[in-house]
N, C-alpha and C positions, 0 to 999 in steps of 0.2 A: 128652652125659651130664649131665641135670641135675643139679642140687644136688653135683655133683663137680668138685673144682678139680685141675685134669690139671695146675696146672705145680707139685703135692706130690711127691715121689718116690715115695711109697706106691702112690700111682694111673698109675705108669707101669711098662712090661716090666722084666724084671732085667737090664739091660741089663749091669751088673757080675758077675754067674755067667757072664757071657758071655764078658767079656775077661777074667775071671780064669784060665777054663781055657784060652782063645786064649794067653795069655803063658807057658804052662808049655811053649809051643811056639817060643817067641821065640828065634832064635840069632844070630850076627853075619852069617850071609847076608840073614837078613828087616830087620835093623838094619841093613845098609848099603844094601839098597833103599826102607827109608823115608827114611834120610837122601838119596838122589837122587832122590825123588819130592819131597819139602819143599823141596830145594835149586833142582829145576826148576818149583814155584811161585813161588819167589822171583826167577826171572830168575836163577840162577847164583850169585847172591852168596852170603855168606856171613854169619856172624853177630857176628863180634866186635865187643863192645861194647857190644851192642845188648841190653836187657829182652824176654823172648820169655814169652808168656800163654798158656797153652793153658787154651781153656775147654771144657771135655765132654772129660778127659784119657784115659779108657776104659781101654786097656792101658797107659798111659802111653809107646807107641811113640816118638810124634810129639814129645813133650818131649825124651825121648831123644836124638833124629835131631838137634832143636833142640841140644841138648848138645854134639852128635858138629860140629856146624857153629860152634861155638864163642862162643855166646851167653854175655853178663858172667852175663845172672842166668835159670832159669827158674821162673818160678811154672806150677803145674798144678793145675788145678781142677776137681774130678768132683761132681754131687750125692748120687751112686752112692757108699758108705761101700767095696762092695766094689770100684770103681774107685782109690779112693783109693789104698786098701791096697795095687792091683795094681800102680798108678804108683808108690807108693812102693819096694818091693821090685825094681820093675824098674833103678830109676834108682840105688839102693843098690848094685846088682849091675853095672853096666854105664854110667852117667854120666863123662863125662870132668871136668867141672869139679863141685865140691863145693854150688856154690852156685844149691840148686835147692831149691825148698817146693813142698810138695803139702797140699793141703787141702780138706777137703769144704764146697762155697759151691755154690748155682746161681749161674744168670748174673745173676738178677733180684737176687741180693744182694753184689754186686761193687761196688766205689766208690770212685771215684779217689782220694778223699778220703784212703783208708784205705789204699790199697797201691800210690797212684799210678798214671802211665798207662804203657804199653807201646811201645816201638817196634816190635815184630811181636804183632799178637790174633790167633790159630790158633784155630779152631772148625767139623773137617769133621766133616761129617752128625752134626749137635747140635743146632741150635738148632729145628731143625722138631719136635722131639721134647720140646721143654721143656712144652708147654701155652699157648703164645701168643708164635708166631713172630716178631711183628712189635716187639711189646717187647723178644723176646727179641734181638732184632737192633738195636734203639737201646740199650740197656743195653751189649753186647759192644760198639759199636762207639765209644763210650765212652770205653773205656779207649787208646784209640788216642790214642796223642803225636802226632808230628809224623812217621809213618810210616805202615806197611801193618796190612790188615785180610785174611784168609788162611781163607776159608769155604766151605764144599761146603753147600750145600742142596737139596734135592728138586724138582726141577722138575716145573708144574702140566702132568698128564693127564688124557686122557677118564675113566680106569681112576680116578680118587684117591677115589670114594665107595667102589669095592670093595675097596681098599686099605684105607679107613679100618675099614671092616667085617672083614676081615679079621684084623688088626693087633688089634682092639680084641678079639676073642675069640681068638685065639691067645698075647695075652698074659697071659690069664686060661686058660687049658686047660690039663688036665694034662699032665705030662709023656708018656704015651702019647699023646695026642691030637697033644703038637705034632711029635714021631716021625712019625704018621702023617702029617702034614699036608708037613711036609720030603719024605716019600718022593715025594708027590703031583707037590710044587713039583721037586724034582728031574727025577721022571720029563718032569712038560710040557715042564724046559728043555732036557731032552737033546731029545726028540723038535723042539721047536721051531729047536735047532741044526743037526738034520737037512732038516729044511723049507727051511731056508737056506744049505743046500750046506757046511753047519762039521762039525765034529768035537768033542766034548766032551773029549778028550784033550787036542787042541790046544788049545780055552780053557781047563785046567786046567792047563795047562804055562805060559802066560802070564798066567795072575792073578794068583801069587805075587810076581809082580815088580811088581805093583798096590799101590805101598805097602808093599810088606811084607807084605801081606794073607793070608787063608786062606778059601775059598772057602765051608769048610763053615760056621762060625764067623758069615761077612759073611749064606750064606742063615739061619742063625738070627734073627741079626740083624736083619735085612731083613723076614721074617715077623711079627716081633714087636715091631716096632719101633712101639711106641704110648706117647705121643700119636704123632700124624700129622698134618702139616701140609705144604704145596707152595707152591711161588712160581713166578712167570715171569721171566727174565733181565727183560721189562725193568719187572715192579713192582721188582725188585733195584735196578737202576737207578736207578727214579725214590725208591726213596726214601734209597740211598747217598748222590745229590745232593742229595739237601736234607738229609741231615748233614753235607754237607760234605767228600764225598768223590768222585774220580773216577775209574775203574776203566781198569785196571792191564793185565789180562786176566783173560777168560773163557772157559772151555773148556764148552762148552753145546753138550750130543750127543743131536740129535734127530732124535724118528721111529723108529731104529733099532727092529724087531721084538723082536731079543734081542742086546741088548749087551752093553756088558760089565760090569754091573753087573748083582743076582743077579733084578732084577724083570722084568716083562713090557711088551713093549708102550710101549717110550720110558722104563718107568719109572726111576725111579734119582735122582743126586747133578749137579748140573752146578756146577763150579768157581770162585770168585769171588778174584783179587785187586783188593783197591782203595789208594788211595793219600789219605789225608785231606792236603785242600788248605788 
């Protein structure tokens, strides 16, 4: 899109109406499976003591979770105003320790300078969405102290031109248009679960435990999620090593027709812990 700078928040989907009303759905069942989904990207541990950074804070779930595992301090940062606000009320209402800031920053204007570095950076399925992936990923990984970096990004498909095409006029369509366009995406994935001997029941019964997640909410999400960007585990790879860091684990789910995540055709989030050296 010439002459348009995608990493402004004007020129990106509302991705904050989005977890605003997801959070009016939040209760201490979907709060204790984010917190064992965070807890099982960190290897088990725990958080005391530790500085916990969440960058792209959306519902403010994940700071939360962070909270619940008993981190000194968290910072949560959304460029979404209606993010902000959502993390704020969530973490008011349900945070176990008092000492948590939520503020509206992209990631391109974070600086250690300013708020210091982190010993856990959290940033799933965000950074591909900022407007320029690749900064947006030396910039967050940045703020890493002498610990872990905790990222989901899009892994590259055949499918990511028509994704990007997609993406970019559903985030701009009306709201009947993108109604329509959900029934569409829905109906292909039931039908394509059937193709594949599943049941839509059955993955609607285990998504929730995805996080904490909400299926309808994740396909909005998912459809509208412009900008768009994709990486491969190993450009991940290659350029985590040359900041200086070396990975931890990877949870990298491919090929799959229809997974478990809400796109087609492999598409989706593949998992990154890494460990700055």
């Amino acid at each position: 899109m010439k002459g348009i700078d995608l990493t402004q928040q004007e020129t990106h989907f509302a991705f904050g109406r989005n977890w605003a009303s997801y959070a009016q759905s939040i209760d201490e069942r979907q709060i204790r499976q984010a917190v064992e989904a965070l807890s099982r990207l960190l290897g088990g541990q725990r958080l005391e003591g530790k500085r916990f950074l969440d960058i792209g804070s959306g519902s403010g779930l994940h700071s939360l979770a962070a909270s619940h595992l008993g981190a000194r301090e968290v910072l949560a940062t959304d460029i979404d105003p209606d993010s902000v606000k959502t993390t704020q009320l969530l973490l008011n209402r349900y945070a176990v320790t008092a000492n948590y800031r939520c503020e509206q920053a992209s990631v391109f204007e974070l600086d250690p300078a300013t708020c210091g570095r982190f010993d856990v950076v959290y940033s799933w399925g965000v950074l591909h969405h900022t407007g320029d992936l690749m900064r947006a990923l030396r910039c967050a990984a940045a703020m890493v102290d002498r610990g872990q970096f905790v990222f989901a990004l899009y892994r590259r498909i055949w499918m990511d031109w028509f994704w990007r095409l997609e993406k970019r006029w559903y985030a701009h369509a009306s709201a009947g248009a993108q109604s329509a366009a959900r029934s569409v995406h829905s109906a292909l994935f039931r039908g394509g679960l059937r193709l594949t001997g599943r049941r839509f029941a059955d993955y609607l019964q285990g998504y929730d435990s995805n996080r904490g997640m909400d299926y309808l909410h994740d396909m909005h999400d998912w459809l509208g999620g412009w900008p768009y960007e994709s990486i491969s585990p190993e450009e991940v790879e290659k350029v985590m090593t040359q900041l200086g860091f070396s990975c931890v684990r990877a949870l990298t789910r491919k090929g799959r027709l229809f997974g478990r995540d809400p796109g087609f055709f492999g598409s989706g989030c593949d998992e990154y812990v890494y460990q700055r050296t």
